[in-house]
Each structure stands twice: as C-alpha cells, then as structure tokens.
Backbone as ProteinMPNN parsed JSONL, in Angstrom:
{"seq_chain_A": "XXXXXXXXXXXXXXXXXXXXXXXXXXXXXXXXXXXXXXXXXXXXXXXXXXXXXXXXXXXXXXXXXXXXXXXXXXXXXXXXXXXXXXXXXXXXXXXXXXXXXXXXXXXXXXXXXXXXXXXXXXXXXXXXXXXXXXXXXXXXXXXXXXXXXXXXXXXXXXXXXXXXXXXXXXXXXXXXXXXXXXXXXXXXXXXXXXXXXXXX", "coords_chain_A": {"N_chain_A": [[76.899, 133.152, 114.504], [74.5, 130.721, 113.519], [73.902, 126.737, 112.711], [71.741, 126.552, 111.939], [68.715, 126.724, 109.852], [69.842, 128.718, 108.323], [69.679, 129.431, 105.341], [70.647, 130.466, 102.366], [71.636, 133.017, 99.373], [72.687, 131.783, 97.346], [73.077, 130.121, 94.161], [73.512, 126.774, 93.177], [74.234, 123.593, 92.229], [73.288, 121.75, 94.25], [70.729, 123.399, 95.584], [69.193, 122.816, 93.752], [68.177, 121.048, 93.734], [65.21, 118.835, 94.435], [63.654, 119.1, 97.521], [62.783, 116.744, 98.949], [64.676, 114.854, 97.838], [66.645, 116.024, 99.288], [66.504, 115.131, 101.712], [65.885, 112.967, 102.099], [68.29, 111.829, 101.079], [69.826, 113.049, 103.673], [68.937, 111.397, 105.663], [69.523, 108.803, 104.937], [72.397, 108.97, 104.754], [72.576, 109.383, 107.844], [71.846, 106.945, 108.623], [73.588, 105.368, 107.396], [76.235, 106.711, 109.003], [75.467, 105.296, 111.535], [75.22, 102.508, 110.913], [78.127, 102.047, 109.975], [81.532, 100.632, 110.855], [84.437, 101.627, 112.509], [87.163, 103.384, 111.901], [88.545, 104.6, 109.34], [86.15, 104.378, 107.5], [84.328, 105.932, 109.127], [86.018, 108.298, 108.874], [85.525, 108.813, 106.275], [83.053, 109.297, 105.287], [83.047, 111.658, 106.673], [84.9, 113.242, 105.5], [83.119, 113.147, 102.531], [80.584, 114.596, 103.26], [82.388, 116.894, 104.067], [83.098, 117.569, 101.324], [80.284, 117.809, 100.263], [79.41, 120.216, 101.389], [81.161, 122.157, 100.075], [80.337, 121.833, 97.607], [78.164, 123.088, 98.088], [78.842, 125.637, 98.498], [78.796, 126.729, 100.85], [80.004, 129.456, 103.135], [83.324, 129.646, 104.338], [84.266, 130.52, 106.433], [82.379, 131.574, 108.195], [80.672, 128.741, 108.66], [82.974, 127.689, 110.021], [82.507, 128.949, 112.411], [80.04, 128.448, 113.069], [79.873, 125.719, 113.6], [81.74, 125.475, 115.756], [80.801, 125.365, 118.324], [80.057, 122.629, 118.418], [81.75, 121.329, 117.69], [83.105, 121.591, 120.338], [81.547, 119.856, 121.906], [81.822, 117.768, 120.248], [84.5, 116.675, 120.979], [84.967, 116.835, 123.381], [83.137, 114.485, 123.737], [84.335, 113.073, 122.178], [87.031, 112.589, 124.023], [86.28, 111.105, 126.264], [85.365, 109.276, 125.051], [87.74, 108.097, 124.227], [88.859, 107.442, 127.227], [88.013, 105.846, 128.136], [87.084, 103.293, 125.962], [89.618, 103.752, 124.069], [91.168, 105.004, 121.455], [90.067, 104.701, 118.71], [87.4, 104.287, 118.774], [87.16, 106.888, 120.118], [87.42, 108.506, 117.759], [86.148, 108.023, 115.948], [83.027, 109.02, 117.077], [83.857, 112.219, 117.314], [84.289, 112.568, 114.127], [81.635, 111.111, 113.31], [79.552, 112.679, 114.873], [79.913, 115.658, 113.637], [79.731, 114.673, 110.771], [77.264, 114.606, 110.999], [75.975, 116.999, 111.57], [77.122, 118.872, 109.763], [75.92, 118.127, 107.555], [73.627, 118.627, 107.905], [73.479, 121.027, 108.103], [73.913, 121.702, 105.393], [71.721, 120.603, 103.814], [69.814, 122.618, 105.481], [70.595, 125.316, 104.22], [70.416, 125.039, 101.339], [67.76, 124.736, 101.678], [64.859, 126.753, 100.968], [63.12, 127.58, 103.985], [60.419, 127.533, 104.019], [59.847, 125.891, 101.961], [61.079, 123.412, 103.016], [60.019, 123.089, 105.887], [57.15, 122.318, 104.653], [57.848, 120.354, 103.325], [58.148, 118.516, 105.048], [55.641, 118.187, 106.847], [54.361, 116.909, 104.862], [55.464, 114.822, 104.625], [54.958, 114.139, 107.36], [52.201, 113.36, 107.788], [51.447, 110.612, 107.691], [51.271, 110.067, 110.255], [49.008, 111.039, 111.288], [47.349, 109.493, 111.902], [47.894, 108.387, 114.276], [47.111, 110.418, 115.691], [48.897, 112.91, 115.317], [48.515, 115.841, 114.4], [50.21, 116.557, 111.06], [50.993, 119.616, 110.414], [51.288, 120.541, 112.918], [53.646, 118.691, 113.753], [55.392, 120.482, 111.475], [55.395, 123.092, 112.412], [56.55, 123.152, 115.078], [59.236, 121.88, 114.005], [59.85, 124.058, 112.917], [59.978, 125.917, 114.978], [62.168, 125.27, 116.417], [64.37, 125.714, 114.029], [63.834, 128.756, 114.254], [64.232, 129.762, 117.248], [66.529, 128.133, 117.968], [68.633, 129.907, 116.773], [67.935, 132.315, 118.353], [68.279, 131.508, 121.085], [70.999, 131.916, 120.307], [71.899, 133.943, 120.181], [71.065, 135.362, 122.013], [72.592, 134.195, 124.679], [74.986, 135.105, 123.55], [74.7, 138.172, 124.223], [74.341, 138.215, 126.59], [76.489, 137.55, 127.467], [78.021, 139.389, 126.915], [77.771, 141.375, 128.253], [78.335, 140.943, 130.694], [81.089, 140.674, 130.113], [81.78, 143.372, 129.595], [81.626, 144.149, 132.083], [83.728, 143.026, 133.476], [83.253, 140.611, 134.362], [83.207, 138.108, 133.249], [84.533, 135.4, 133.57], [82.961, 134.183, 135.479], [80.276, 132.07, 135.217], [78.173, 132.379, 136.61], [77.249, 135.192, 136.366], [76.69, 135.306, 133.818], [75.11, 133.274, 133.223], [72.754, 132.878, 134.738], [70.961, 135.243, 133.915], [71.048, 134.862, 131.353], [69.309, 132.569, 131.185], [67.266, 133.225, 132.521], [66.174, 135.058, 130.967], [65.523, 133.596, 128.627], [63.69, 131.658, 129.278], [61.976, 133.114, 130.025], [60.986, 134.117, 127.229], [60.332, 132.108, 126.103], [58.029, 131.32, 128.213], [56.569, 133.505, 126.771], [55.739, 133.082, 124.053], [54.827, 131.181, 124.699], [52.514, 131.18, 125.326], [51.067, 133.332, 123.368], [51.217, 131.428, 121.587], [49.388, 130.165, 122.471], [46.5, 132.014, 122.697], [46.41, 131.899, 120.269], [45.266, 129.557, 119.558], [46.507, 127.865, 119.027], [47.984, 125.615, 120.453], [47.117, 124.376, 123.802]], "CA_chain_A": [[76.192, 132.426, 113.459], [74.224, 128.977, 113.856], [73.717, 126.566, 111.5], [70.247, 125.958, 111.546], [68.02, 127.972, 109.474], [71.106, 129.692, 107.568], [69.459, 129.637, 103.911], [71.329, 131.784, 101.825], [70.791, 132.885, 98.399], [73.783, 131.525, 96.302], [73.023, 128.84, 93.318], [74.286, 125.829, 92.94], [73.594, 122.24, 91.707], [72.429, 121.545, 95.022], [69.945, 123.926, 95.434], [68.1, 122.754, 92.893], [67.456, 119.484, 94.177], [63.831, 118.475, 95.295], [63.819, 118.584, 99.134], [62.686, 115.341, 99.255], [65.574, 114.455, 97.946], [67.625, 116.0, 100.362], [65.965, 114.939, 103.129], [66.05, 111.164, 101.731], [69.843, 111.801, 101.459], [70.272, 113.306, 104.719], [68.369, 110.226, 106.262], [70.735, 107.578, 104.238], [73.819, 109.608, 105.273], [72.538, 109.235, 109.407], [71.867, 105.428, 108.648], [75.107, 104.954, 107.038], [77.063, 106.844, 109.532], [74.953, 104.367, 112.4], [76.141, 101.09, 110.406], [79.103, 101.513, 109.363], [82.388, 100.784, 111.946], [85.599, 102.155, 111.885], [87.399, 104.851, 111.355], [88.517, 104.404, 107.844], [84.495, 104.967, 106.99], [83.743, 107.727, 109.315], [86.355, 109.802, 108.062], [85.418, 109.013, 104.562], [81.743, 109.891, 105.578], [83.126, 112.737, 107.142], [85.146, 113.921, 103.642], [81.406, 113.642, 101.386], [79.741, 115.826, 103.885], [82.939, 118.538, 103.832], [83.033, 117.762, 99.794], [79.03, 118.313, 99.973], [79.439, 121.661, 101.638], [82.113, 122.771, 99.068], [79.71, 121.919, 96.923], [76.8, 124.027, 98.423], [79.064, 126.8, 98.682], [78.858, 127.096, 102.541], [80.86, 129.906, 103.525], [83.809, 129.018, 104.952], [84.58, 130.8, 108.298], [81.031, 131.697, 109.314], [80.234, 127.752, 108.581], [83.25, 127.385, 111.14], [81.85, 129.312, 113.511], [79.103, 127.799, 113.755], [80.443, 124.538, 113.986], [82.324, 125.512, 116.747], [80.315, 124.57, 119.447], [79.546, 121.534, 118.084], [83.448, 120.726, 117.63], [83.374, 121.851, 121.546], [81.06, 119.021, 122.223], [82.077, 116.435, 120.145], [85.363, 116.539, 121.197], [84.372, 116.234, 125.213], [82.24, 113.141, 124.06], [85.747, 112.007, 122.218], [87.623, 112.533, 125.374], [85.572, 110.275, 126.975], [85.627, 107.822, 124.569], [89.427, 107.86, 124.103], [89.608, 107.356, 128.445], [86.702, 104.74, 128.474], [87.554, 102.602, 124.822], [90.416, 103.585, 123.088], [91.261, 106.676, 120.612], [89.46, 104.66, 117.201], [85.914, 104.837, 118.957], [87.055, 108.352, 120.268], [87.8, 109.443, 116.821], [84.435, 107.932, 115.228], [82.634, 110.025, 117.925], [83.85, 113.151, 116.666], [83.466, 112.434, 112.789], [80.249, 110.961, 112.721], [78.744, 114.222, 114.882], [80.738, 116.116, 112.611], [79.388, 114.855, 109.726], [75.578, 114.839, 110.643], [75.536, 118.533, 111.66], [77.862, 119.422, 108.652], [75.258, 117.765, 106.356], [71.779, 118.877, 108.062], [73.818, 122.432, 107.648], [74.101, 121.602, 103.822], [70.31, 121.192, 103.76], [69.435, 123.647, 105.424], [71.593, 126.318, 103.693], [70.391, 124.665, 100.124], [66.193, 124.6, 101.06], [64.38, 127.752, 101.876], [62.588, 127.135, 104.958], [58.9, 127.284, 103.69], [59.698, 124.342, 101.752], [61.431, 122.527, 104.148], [58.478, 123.093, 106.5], [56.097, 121.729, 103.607], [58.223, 118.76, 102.578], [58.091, 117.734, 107.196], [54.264, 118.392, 107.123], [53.555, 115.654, 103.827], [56.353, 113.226, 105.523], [54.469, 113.713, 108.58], [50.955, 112.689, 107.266], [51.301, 109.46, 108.168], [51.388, 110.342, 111.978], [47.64, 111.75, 111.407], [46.747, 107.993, 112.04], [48.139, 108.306, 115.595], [46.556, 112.005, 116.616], [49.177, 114.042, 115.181], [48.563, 116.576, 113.145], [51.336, 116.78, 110.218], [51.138, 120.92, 110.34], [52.046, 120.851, 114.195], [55.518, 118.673, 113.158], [55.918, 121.014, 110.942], [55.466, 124.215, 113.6], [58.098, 122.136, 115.724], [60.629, 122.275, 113.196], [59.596, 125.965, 112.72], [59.764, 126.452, 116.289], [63.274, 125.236, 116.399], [64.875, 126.621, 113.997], [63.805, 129.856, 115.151], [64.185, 129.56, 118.384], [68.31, 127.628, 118.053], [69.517, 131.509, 117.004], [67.745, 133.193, 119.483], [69.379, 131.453, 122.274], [72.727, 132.03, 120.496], [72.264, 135.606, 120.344], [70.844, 135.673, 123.668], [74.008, 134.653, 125.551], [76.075, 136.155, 123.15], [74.239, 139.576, 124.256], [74.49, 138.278, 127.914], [78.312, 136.958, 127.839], [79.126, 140.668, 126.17], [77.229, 142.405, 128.776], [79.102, 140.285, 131.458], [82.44, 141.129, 129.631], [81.772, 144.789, 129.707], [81.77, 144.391, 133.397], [84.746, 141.992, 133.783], [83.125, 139.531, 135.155], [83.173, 137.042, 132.105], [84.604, 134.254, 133.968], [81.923, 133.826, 136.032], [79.549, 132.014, 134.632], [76.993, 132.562, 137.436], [77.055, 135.93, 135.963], [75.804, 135.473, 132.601], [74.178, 131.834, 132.456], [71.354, 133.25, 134.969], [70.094, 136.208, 133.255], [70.348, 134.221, 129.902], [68.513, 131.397, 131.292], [65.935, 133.925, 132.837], [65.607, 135.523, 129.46], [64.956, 132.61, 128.031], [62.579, 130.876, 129.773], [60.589, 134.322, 129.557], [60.394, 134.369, 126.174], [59.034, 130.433, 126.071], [56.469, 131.168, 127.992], [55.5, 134.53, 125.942], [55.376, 132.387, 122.977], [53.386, 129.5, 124.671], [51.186, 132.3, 125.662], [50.481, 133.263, 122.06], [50.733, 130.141, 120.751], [47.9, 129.485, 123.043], [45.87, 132.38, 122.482], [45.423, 131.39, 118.603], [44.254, 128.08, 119.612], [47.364, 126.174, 118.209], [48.1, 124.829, 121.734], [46.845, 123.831, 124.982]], "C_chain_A": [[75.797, 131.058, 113.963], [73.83, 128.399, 112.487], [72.483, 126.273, 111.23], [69.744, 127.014, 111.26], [68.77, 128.541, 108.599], [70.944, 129.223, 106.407], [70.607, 130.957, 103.423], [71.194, 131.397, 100.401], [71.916, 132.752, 96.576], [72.904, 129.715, 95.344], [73.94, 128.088, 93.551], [73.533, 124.911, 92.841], [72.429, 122.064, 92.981], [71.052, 122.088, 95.784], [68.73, 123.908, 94.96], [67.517, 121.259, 92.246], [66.32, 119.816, 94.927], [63.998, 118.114, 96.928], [63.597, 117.615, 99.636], [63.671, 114.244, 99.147], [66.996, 114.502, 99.158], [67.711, 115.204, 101.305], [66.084, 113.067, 103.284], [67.682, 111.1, 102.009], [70.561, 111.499, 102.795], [69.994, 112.416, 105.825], [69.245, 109.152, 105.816], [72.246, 107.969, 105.083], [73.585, 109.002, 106.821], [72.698, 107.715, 109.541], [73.28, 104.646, 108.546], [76.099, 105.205, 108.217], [76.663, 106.075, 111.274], [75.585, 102.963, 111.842], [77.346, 101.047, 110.033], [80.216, 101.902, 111.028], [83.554, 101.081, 111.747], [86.176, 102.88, 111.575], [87.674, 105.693, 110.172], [86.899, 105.433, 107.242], [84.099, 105.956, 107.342], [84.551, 108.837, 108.988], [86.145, 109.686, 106.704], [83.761, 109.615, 104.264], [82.037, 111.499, 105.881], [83.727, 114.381, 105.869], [83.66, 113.987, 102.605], [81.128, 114.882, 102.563], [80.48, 117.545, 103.551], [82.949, 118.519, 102.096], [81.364, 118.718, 99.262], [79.019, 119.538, 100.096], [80.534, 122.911, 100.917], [80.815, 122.952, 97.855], [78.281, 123.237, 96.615], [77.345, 125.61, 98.73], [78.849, 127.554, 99.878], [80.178, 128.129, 102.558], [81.878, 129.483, 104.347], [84.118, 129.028, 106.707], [83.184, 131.318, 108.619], [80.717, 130.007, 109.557], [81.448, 127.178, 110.161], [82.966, 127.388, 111.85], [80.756, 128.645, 114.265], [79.079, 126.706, 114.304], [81.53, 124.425, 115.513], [82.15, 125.198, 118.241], [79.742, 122.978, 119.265], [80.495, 120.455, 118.14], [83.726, 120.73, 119.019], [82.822, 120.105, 121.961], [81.054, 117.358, 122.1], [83.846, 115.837, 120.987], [85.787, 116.149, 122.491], [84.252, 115.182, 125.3], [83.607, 112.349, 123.347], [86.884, 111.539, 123.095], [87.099, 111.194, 125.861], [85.502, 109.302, 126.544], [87.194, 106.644, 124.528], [89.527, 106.949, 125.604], [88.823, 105.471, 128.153], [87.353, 103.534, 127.038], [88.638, 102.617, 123.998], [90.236, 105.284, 121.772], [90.591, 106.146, 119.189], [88.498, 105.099, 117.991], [86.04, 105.966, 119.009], [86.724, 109.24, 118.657], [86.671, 109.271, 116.182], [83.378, 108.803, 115.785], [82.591, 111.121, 117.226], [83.755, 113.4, 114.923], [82.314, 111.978, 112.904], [79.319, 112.281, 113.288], [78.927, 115.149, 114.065], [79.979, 116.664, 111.602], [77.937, 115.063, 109.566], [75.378, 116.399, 110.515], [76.092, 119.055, 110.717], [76.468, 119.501, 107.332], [73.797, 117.87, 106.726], [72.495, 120.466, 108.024], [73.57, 122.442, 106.124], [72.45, 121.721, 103.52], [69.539, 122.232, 104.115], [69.437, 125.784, 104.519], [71.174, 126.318, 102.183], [68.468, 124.81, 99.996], [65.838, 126.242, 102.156], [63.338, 127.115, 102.757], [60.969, 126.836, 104.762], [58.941, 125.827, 102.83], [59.687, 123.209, 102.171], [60.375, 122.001, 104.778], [57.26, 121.945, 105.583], [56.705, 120.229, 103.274], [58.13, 117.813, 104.201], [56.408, 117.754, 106.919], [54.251, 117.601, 105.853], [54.692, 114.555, 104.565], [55.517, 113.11, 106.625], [52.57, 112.894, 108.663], [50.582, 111.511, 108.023], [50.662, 109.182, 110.038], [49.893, 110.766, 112.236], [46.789, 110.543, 112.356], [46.093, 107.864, 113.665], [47.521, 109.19, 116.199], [47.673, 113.18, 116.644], [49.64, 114.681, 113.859], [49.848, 116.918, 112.629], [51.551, 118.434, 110.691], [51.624, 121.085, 111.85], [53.669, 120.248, 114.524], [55.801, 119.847, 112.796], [56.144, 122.195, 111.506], [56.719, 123.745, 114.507], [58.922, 122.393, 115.244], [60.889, 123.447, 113.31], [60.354, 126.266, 113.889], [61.333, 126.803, 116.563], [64.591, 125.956, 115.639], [65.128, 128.145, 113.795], [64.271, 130.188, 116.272], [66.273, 129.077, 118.576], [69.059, 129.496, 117.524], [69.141, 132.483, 117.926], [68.399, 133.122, 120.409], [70.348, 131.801, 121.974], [72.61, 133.039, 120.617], [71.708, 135.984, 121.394], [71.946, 135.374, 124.973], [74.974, 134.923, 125.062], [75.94, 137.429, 123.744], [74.578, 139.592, 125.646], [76.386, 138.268, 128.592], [78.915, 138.728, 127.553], [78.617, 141.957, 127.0], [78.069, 142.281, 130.472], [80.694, 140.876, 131.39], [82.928, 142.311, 129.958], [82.178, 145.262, 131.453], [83.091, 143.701, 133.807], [84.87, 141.045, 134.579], [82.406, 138.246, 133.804], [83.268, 135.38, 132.418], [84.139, 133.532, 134.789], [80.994, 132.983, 135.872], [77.974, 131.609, 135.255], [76.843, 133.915, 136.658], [75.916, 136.268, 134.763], [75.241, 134.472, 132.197], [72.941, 132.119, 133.392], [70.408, 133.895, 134.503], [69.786, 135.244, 131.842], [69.161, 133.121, 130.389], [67.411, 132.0, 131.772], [65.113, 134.118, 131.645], [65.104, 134.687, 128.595], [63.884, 131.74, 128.416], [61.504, 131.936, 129.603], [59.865, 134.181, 128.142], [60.051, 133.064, 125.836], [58.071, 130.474, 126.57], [55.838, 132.929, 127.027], [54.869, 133.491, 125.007], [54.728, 130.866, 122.961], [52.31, 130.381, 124.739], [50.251, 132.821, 124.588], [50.332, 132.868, 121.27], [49.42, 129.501, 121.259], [46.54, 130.518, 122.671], [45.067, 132.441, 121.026], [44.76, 130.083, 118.951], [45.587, 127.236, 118.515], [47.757, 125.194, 119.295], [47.355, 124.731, 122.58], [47.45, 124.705, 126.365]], "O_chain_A": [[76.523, 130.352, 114.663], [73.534, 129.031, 111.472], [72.205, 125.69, 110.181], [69.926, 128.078, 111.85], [68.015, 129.073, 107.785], [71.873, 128.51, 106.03], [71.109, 131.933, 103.98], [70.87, 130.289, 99.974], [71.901, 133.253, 95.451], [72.422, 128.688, 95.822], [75.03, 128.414, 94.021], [72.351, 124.985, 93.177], [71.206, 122.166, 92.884], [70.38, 121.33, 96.482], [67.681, 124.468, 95.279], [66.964, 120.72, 91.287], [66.239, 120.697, 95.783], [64.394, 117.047, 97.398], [64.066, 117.362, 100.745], [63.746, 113.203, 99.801], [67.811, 113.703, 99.622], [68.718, 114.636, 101.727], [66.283, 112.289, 104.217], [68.216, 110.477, 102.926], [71.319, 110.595, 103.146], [70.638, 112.525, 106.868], [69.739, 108.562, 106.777], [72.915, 107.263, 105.837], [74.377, 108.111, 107.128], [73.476, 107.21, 110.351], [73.833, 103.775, 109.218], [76.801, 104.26, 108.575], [77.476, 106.272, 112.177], [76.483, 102.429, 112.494], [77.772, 99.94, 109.704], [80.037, 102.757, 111.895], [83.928, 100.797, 110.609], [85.695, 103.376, 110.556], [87.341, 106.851, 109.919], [86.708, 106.571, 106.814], [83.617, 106.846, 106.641], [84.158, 109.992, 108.829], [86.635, 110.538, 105.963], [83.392, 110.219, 103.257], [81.361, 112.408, 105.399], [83.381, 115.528, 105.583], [83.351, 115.03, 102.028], [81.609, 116.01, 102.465], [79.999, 118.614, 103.176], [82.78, 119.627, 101.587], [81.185, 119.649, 98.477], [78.674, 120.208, 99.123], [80.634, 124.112, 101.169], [80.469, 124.023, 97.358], [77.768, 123.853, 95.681], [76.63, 126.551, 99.077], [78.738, 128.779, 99.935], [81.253, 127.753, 102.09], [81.442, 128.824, 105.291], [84.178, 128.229, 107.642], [83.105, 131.432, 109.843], [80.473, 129.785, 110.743], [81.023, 126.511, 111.105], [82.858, 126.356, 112.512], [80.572, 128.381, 115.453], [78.444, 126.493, 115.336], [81.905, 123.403, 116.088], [82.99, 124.892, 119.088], [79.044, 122.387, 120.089], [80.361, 119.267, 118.437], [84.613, 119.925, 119.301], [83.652, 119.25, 122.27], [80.741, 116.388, 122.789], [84.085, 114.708, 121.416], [86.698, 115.362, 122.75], [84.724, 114.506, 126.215], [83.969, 111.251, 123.769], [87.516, 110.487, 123.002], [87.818, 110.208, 125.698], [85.535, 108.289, 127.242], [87.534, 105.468, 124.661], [90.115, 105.87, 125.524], [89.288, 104.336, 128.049], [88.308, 102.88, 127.456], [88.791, 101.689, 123.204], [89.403, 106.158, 121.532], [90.485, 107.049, 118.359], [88.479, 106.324, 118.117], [85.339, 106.608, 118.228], [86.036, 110.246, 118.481], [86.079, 110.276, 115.788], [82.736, 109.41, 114.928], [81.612, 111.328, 116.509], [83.161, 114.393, 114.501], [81.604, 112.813, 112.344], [78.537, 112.876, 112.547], [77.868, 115.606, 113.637], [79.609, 117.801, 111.312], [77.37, 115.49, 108.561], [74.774, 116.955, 109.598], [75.538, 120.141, 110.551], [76.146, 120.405, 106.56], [72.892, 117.355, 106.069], [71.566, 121.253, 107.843], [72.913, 123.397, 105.711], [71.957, 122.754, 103.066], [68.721, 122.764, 103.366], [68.725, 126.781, 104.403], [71.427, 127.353, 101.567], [67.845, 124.931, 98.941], [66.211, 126.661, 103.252], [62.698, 126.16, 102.316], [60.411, 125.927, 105.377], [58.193, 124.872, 103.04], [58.911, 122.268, 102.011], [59.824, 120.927, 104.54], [56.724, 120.944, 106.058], [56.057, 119.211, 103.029], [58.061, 116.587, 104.279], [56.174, 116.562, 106.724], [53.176, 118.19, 105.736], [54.33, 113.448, 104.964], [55.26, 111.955, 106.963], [52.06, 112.12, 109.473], [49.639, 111.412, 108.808], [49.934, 108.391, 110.638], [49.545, 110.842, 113.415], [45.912, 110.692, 113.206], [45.007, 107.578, 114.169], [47.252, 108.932, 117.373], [47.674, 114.109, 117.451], [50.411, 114.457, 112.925], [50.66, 117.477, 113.366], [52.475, 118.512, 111.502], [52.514, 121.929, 111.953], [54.573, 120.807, 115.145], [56.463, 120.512, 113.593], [57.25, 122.624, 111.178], [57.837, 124.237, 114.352], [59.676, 123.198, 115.792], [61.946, 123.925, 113.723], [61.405, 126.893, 113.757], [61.805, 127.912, 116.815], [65.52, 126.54, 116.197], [66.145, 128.69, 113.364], [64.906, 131.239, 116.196], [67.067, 129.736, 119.249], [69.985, 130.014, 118.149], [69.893, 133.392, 118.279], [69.077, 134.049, 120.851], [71.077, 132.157, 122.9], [73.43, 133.438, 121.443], [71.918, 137.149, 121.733], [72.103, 136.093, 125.96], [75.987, 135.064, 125.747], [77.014, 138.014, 123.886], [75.041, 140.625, 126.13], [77.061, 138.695, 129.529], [80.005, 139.157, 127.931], [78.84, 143.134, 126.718], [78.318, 143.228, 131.218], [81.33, 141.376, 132.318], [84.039, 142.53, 130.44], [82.757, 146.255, 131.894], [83.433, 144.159, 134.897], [85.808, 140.613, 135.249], [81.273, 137.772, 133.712], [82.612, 134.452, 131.945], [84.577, 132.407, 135.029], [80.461, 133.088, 136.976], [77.047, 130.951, 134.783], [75.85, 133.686, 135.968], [74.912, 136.975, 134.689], [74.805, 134.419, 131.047], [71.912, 131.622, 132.935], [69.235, 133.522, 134.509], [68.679, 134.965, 131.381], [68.125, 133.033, 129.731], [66.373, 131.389, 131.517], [64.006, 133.693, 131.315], [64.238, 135.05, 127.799], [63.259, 131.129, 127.548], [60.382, 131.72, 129.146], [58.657, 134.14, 127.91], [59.165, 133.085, 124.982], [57.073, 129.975, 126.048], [54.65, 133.177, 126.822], [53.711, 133.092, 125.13], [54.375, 129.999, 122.162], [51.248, 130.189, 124.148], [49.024, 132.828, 124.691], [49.696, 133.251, 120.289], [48.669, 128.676, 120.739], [45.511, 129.923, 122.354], [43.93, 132.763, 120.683], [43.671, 129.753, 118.482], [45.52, 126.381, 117.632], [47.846, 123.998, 119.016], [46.312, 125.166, 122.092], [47.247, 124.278, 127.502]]}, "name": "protein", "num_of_chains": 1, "seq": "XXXXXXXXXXXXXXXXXXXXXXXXXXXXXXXXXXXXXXXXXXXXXXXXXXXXXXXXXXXXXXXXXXXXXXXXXXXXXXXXXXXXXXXXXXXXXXXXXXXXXXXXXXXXXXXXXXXXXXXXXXXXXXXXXXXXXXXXXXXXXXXXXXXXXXXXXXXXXXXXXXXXXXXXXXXXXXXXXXXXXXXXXXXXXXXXXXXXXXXX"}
C-alpha cells in the first residue's frame, strides 16, 4: 500500500470539507511544523495529524504500512541528527516528517482525485503569467500520484521474484531489473505523452 492516491470511500466530517480547505490546512500545518522549535510542539503537531487521521478513518494497519518506509527514512535522517546535534533535533526530524506525510495522507484519502486535480489547476492559474499552464501542474500531480504506486508494486513484484530465487539479499539482484522496468515505462509514457501533443 502507498499513501498517495489512497481515496477511499468511507464518510466522515472530513470528507466533506471543500478541498480548498484542505489544502489551505495542509499548507498551515507545513508552515507551522517549519516555525515552530522544539520538541514539545512537534510532538503535539505530530498528535493533530494522528488525531486527524482517526478522524478520517484511515485504516489502521494498511495506513502503517504505508508509512513504513517513510518511518525507515525518517528515522536514518534522526540518526544523523542525534550523532551530528543531539537527540531533541533528532526527535523533531522524525515527527515533523511524520506528521507532513501523515497529513498529505489525510487529504488525500478524504478528496477524490479529480477534485484534487481541479482544486491544483485553479491554485495554479496564477503561474499562467510566467508560461505555465495551470492544467500541466495539474497532470504533474496526476502523474505522480500514479506513478508513486507503480514503483511500489514494481519492486515489490521484483523483490518477490528475487525471493523466489533466494537471492533476496542481494540487492544487485532486484534493484536492476526494477530500475530497468522503470525507466522503460517513463519513457513509454513520455512517448505518449508526446504523441498527443501534451509534451515536447
């Protein structure tokens, strides 16, 4: 499971908030968890986000799951903070990543994606000014989270094909083919993103 993209079709309060709102939220929340210092705050930032996702009715162990590489990562970059500054910065580290990806899960999970899409393409408007078209943000987003489950289920498919052989711990084994496979299917899909005339 990843968390991007992962609408699902349970009510709740939050649901039936205006995506603009979210998205205003989910922008306040990133700001907040940028200004504020301390650890006190980021775990209290870090409690709204898991309260929010109680709220939104996030499943609980797929929502782990997914979080699980994310918990891999922050936890590296807390290492590092711990050796380098001290175990508060370390620990702000891992709550504030935490809480962003917890709470751009909550949005996502709460807006179906055509909206989403639609509420990025009128935010992006503005950008027309500069030479870029709002509707190609909004393909971007698209692109992505499309594209963030493919890879997972592309070296899931590779790691379990690896496994089968018992050569798992390799990871010349199964990070070449995935990374082949993947680069293939970027350029298919520049290929027919080019043949409509949405790209270059």
């Amino acid at each position: 499971m990843t968390l991007l993209g992962a609408h699902r079709t349970a009510r709740t309060p939050l649901d039936r908030v205006p995506v603009g709102a979210k998205l205003a939220g989910l922008a306040l929340l990133g700001i907040a968890v940028v200004a504020t210092r301390g650890v006190p705050a980021s775990l209290a930032l870090l409690g709204l986000a898991v309260v929010t996702a109680a709220v939104a009715a996030l499943p609980p162990r797929p929502t782990a799951r997914g979080m699980l590489p994310v918990l891999v990562t922050a936890v590296l970059a807390g290492a590092y903070q711990a050796w380098a500054r001290g175990w508060g910065p370390a620990v702000e580290v891992v709550a504030d990543l935490l809480t962003l990806v917890l709470a751009a899960a909550v949005v996502t999970a709460t807006t179906p994606a055509d909206r989403l899409l639609d509420a990025l393409a009128r935010a992006a408007r503005p950008l027309r000014r500069v030479g870029v078209p709002p509707d190609l943000v909004a393909l971007a987003v698209a692109l992505v989270l499309r594209t963030v489950p493919e890879i997972a289920r592309t070296v899931h498919e590779v790691r379990d094909a690896a496994r089968a052989r018992g050569a798992e711990r390799d990871p010349r084994v199964w990070l070449t083919p995935a990374v082949l496979r993947l680069v293939g299917r970027a350029r298919d899909l520049g290929e027919a993103l080019a043949a409509r005339g949405i790209v270059d």
